[in-house]
N, C-alpha and C positions, 0 to 999 in steps of 0.2 A: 169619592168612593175609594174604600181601599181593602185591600186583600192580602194575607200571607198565610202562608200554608210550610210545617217542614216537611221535607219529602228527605230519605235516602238518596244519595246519589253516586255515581262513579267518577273519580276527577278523570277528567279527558275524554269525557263524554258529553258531547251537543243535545242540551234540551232544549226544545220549543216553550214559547207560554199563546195557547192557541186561547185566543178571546173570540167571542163569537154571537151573535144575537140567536138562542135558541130555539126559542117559541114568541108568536103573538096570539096572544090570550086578549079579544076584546083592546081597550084602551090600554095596554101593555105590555113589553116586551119585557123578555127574561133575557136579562146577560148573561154570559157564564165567561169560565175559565179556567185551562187547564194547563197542564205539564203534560206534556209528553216527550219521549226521547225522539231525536229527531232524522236519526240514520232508518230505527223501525218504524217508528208511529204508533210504538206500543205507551199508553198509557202511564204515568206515574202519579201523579197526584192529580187533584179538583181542588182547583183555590179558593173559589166560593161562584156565587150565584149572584145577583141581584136585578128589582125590578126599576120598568123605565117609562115612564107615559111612552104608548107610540110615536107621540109627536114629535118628542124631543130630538130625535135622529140617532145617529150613528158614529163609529169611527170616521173621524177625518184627517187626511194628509196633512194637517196643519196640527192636527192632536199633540200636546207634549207629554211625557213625564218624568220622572225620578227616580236616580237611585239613591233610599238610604242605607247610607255602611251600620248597620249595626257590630260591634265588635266587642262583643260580650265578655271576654276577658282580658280585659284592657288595653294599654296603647302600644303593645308591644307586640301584635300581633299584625299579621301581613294574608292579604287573601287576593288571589289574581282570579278574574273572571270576563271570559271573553264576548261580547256580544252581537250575535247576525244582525241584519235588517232585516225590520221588518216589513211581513209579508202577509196579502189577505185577498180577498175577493169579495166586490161588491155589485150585485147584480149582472155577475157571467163576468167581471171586467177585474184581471188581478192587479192589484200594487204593490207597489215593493217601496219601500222608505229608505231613509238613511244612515247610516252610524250614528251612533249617540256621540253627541259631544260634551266632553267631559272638563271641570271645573272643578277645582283644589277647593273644598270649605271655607267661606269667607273670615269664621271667626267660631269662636266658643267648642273648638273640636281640636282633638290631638292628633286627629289623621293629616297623612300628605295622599295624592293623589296623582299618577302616572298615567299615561295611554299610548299605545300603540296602536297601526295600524296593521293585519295580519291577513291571510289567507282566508283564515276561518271569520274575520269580522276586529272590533274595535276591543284589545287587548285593555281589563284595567286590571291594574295593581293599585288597591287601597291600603296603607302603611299605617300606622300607629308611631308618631314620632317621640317617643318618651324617651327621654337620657336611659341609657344603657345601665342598671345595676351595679355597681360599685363592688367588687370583689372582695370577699371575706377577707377580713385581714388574717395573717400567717399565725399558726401559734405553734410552740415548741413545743 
């Protein structure tokens, strides 16, 4: 399953992506998921919805996923984005996760990929490695 949503945002401002099992309707459950900013807890965007046999279960500790760079105006563009651990509650009992660990693109991408460790969480800078434009030549 996958979801994206654009939202406005402020740079240097901490948003959540709160995911959550909503309702059990009969033999299924509704996921959701949302933005919120994470100092208020006020609302920003709804990234979508979707349903789940009950049976199937729930988040787990062992869950992975990904981030795609999208960099829509080409390889010369640079985006830093920091990310918490994550965090949730499952029946009265909370967890907390780990930093993402981060992996340069194996091949077929012009991005490079940086990481730090920081205060706020796991620091990435995704780069666009294109040779530099070539300087108009001089004219008289």
């Amino acid at each position: 399953m996958s979801c994206a949503v654009r939202f406005r945002y402020t740079p240097g401002t901490m948003y959540s992506l709160v995911l959550k099992r909503a309702a059990v309707t009969g033999a299924t459950q509704l996921m959701t998921g949302d933005v919120i900013e994470t100092v208020t807890g006020a609302p920003v965007a709804h990234i979508g919805s979707f349903g789940l046999p009950s049976a199937s279960g729930r988040f787990k500790m062992a869950d992975q996923g990904f981030i795609e760079p999208y960099l829509s105006t080409g390889c010369g563009q640079r985006i830093t984005v920091t990310y918490g651990k994550p965090v949730g509650t499952e029946a009265g009992v909370a967890h907390t996760g780990g930093l993402p660990t981060v992996t340069d693109p194996s091949s077929g991408s012009c991005l490079s990929t940086a990481s730090q460790t920081t205060s706020r969480g796991q620091q990435v800078t995704v780069t666009g490695n294109a040779a530099p434009a070539a300087p108009a030549p001089a004219t008289a």
